[in-house]
PDB file of N, CA, C and O in Angstrom:
ATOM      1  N   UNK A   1      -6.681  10.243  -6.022  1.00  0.00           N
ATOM      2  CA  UNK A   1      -5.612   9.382  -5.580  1.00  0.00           C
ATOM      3  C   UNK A   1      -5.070   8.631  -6.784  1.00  0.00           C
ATOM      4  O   UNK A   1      -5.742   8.243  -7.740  1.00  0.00           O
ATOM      5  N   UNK A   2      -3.573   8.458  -6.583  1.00  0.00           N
ATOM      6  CA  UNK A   2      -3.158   7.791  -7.585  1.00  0.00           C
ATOM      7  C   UNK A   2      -2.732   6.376  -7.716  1.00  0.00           C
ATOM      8  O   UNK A   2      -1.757   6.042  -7.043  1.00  0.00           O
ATOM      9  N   UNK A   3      -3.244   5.581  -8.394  1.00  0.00           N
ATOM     10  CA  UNK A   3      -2.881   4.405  -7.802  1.00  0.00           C
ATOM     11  C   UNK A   3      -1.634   4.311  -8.612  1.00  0.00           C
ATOM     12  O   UNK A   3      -1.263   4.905  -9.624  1.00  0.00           O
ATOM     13  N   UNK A   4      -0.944   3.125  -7.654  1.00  0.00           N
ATOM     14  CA  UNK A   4       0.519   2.984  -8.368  1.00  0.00           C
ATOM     15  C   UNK A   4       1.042   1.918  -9.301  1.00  0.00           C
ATOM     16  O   UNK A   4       0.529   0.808  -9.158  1.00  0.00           O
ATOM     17  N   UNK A   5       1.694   2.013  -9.954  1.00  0.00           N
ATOM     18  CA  UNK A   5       2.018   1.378 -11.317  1.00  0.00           C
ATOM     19  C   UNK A   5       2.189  -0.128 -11.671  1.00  0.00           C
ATOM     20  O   UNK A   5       2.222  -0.776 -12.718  1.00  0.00           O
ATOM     21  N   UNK A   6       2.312  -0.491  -9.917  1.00  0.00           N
ATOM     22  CA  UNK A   6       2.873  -2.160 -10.015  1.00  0.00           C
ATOM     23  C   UNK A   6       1.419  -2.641  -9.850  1.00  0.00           C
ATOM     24  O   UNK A   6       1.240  -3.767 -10.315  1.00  0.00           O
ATOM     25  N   UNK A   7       0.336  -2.057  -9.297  1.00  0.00           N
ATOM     26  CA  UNK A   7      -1.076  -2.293  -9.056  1.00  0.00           C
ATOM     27  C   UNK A   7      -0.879  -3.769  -8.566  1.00  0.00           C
ATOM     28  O   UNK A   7      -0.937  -4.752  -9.305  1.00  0.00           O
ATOM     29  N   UNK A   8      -0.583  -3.793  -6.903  1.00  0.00           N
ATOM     30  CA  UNK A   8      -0.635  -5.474  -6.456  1.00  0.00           C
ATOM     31  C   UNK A   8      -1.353  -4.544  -5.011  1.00  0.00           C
ATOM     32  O   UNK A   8      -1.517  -3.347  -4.776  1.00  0.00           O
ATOM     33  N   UNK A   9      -1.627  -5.742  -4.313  1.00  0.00           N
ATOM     34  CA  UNK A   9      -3.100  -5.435  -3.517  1.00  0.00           C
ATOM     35  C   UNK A   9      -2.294  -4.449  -2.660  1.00  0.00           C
ATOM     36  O   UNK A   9      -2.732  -3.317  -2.456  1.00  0.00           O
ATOM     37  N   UNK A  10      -1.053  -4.888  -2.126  1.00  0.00           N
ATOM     38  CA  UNK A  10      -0.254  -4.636  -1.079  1.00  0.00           C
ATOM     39  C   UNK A  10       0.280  -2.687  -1.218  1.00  0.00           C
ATOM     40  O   UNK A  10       0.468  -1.874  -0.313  1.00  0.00           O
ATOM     41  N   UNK A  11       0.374  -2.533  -2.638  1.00  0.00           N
ATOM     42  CA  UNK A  11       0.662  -1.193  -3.031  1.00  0.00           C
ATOM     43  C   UNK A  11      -0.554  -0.174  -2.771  1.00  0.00           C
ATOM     44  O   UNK A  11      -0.600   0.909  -2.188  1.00  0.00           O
ATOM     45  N   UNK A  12      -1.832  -1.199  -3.647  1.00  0.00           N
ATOM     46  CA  UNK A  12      -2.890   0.036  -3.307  1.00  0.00           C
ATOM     47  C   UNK A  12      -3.650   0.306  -1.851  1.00  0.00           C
ATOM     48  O   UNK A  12      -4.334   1.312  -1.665  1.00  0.00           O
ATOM     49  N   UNK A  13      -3.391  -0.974  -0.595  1.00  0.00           N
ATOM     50  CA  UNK A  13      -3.613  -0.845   0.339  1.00  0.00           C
ATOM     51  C   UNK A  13      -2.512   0.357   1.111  1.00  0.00           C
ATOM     52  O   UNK A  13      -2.913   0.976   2.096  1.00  0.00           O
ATOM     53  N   UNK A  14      -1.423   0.541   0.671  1.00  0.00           N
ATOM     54  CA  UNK A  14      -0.690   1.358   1.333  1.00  0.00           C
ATOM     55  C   UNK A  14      -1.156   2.816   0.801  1.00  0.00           C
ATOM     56  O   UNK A  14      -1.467   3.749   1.542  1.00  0.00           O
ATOM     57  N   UNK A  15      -1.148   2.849  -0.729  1.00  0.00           N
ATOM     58  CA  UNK A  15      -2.107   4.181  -0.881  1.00  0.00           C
ATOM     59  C   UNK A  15      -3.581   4.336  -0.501  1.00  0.00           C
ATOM     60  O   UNK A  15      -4.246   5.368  -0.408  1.00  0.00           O
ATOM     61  N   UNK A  16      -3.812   3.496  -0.370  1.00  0.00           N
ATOM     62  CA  UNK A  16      -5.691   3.674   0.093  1.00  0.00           C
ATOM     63  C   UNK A  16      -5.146   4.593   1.851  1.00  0.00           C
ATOM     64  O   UNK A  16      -5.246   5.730   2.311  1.00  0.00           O
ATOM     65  N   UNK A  17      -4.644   3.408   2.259  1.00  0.00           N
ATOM     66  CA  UNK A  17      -4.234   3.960   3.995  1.00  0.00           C
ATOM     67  C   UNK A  17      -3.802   5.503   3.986  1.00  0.00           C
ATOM     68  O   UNK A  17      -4.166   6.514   4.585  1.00  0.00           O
ATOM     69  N   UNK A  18      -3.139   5.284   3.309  1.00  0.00           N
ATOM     70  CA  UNK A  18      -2.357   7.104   3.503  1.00  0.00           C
ATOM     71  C   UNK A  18      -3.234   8.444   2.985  1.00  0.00           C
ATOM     72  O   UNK A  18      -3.082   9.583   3.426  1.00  0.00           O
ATOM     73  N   UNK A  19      -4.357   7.961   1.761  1.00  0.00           N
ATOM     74  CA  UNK A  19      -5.325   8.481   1.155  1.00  0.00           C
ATOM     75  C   UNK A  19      -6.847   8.851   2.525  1.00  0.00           C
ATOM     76  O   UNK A  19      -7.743   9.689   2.626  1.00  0.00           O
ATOM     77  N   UNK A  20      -6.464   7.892   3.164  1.00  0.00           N
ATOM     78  CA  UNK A  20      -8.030   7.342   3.809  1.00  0.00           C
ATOM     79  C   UNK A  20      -7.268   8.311   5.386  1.00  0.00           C
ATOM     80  O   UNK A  20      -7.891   9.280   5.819  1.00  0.00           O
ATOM     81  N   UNK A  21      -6.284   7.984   5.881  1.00  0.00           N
ATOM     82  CA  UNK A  21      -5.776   9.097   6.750  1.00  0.00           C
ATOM     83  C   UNK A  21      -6.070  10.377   6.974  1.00  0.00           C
ATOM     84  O   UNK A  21      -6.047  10.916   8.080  1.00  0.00           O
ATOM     85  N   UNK A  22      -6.390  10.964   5.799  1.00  0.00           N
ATOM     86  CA  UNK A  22      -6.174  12.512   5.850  1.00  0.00           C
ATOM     87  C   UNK A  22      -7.545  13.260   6.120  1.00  0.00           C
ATOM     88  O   UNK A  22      -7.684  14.392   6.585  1.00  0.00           O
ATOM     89  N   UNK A  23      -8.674  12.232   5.660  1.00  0.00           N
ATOM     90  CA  UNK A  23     -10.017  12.460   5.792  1.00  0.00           C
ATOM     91  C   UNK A  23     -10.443  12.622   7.471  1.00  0.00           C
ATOM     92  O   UNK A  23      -9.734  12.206   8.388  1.00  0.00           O
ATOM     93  N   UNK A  24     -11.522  13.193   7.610  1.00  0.00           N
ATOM     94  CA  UNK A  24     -12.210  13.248   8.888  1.00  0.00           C
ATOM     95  C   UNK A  24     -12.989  11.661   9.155  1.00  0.00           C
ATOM     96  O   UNK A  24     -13.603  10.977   8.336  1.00  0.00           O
ATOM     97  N   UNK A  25     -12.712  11.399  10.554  1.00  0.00           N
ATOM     98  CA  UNK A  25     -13.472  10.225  10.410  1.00  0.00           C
ATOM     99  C   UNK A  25     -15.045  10.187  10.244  1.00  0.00           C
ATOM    100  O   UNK A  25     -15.622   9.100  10.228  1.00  0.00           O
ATOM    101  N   UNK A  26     -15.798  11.488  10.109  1.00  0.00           N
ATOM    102  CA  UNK A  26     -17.029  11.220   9.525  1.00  0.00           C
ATOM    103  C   UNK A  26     -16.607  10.643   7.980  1.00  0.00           C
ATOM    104  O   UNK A  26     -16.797   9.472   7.652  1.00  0.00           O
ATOM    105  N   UNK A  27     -16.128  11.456   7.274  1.00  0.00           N
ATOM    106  CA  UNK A  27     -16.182  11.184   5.938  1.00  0.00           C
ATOM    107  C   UNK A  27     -15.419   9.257   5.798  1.00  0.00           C
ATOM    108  O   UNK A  27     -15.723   8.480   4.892  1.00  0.00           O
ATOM    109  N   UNK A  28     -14.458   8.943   6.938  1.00  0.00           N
ATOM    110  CA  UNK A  28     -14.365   7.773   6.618  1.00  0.00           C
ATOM    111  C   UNK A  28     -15.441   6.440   6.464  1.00  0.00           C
ATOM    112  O   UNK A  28     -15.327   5.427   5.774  1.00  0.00           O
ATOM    113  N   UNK A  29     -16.627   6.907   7.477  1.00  0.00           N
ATOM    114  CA  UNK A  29     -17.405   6.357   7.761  1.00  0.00           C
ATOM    115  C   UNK A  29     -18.329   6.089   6.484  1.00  0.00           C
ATOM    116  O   UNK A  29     -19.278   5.331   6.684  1.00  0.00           O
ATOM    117  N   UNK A  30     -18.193   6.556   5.335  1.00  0.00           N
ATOM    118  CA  UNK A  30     -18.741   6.880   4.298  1.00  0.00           C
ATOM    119  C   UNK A  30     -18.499   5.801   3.159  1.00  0.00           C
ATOM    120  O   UNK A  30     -19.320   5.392   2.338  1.00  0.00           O
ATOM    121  N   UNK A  31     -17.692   5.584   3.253  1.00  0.00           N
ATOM    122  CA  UNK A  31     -16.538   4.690   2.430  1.00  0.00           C
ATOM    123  C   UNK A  31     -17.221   3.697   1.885  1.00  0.00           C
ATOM    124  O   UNK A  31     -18.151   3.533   2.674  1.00  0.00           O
ATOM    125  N   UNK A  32     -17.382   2.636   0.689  1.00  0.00           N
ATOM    126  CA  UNK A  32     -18.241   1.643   0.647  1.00  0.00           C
ATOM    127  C   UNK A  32     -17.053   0.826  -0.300  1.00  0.00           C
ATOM    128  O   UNK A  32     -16.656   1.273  -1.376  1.00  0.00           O
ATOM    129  N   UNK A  33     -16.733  -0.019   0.103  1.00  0.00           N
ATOM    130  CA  UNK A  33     -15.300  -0.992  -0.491  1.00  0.00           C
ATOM    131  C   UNK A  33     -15.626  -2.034  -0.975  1.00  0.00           C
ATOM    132  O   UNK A  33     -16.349  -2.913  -0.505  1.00  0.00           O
ATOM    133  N   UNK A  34     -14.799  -1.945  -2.498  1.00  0.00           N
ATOM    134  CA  UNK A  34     -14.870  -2.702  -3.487  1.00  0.00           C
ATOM    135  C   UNK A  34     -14.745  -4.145  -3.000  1.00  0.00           C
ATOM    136  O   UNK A  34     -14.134  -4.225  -1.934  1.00  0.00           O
ATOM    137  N   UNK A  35     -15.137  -5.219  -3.471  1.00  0.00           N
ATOM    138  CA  UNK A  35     -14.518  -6.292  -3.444  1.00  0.00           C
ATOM    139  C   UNK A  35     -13.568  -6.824  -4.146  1.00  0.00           C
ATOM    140  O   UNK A  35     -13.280  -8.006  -3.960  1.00  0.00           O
ATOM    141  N   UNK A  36     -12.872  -6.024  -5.125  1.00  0.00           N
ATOM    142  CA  UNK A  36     -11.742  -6.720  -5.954  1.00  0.00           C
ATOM    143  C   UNK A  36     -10.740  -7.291  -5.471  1.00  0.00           C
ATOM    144  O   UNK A  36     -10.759  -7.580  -4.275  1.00  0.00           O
ATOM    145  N   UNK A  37      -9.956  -7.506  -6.027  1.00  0.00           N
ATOM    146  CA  UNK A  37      -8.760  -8.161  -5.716  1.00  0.00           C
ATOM    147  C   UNK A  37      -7.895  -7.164  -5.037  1.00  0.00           C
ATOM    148  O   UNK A  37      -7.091  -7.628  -4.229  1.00  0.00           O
ATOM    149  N   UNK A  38      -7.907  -6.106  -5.185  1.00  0.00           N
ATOM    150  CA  UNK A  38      -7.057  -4.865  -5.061  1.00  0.00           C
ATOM    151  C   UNK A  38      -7.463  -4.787  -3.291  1.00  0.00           C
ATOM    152  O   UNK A  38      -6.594  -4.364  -2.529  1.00  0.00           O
ATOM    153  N   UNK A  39      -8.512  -5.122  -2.863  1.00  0.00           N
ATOM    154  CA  UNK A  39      -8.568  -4.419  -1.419  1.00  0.00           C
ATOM    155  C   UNK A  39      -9.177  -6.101  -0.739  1.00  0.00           C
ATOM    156  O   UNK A  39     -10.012  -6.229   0.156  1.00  0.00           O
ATOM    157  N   UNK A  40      -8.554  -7.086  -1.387  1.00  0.00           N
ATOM    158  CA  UNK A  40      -8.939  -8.600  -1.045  1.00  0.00           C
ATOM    159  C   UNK A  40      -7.932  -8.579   0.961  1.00  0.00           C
ATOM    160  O   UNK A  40      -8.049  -9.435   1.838  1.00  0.00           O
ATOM    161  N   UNK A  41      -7.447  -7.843   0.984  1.00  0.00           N
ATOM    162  CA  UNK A  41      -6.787  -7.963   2.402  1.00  0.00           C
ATOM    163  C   UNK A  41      -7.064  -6.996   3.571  1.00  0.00           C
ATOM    164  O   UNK A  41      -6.524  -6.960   4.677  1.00  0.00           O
ATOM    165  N   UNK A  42      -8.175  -6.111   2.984  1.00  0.00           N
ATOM    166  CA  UNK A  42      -8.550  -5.260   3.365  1.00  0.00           C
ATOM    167  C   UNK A  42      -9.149  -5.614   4.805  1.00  0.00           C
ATOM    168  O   UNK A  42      -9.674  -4.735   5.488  1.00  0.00           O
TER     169      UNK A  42
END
């Protein structure tokens, strides 16, 4: 996945979502999320 260029939380939450979509929800279940700033609205 690519993250995008302006890197504000709001951008990479929209690519995470659209990234995290395509998966099976086993594999979502998998997931273990950062605490940065990047997924702070998560």
């Amino acid at each position: 996945m690519r993250v995008p260029d302006r890197r504000r939380g709001e951008d990479f939450a929209a690519a995470l979502a659209t990234a995290v979509g395509d998966l099976p929800p086993i594999a979502r279940r998998t997931l273990t999320w950062d605490q940065g700033s990047e997924t702070a609205r998560h």
